[in-house]
Every structure is written in C-alpha cells, then in structure tokens.
KEDOZA-894637 format. One record per residue: residue in three letters; x, y, z of N, C-alpha, C in turn. Coordinates in steps of 0.1 Angstrom, whole numbers, plus 2048, in hexadecimal, padded with zeros to 3 digits. Each point is the difference from the previous one (the first is absolute). Example, Ala and Ser with C-alpha at 12.3 -4.5 7.8 and 13.67 -1.06 7.14 Angstrom:
2
ALA8847C784E7F780C80080980C800/SER7FC80B7F980980B8007F880B808/
END
This chain:
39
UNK88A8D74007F27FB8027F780A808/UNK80380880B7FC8078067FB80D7FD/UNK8098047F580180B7F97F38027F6/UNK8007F27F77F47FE7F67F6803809/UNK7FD7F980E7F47FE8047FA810805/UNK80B8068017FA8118057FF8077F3/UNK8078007F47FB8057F27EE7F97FE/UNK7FE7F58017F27F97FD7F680780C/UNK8068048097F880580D7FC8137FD/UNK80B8057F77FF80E7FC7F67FF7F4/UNK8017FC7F67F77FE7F37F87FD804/UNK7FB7FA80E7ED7FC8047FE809805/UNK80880D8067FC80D8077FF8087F1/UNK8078037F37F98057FA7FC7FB7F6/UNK7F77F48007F07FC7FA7FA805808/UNK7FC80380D7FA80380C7FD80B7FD/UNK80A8088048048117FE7F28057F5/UNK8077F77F57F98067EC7EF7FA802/UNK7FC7F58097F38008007F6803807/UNK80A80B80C7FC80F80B7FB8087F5/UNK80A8037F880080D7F67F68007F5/UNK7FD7F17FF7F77FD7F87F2804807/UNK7FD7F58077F48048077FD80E807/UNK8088098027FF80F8017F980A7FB/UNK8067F97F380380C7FA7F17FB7F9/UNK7F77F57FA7F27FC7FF7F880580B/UNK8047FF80A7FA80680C7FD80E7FC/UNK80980A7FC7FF80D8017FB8027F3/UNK8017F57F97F68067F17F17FA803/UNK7FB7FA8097F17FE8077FD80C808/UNK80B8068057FC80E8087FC80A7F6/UNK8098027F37FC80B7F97F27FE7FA/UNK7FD7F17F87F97FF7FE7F180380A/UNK8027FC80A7F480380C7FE8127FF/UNK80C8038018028138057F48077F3/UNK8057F67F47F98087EF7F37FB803/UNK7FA7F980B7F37FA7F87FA80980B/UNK80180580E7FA80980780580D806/UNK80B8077F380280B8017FF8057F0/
END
C-alpha cells in the first residue's frame, strides 16, 4: 500500500516536471517572437 502511494506521488512530479517544460519552452517562443519584432 505504501509503495502505490509513492509511485502516485512520482507520476504528479512528472505531470509537473512536463507542464514546467511546457510552459518554458512557450515562454521562450514569446521571447523570440518579441527579439523578431524589435530587432
């Protein structure tokens, strides 16, 4: 029982992890976009 409950506890660290990576990486495609529109 113990065991399940820390696998269920790892899989919500990476959905977490992948919606860092996500939001990042959108992040850094608003920066290029910004860089292209005043350089």
């Amino acid at each position: 029982m113990p065991n399940k409950k820390k696998k269920q506890k790892s899989n919500l660290n990476i959905q977490l992890v992948i919606a860092e990576v996500i939001l990042l990486s959108s992040f850094i495609d608003l920066i290029k976009i910004v860089i292209e529109k005043f350089f």
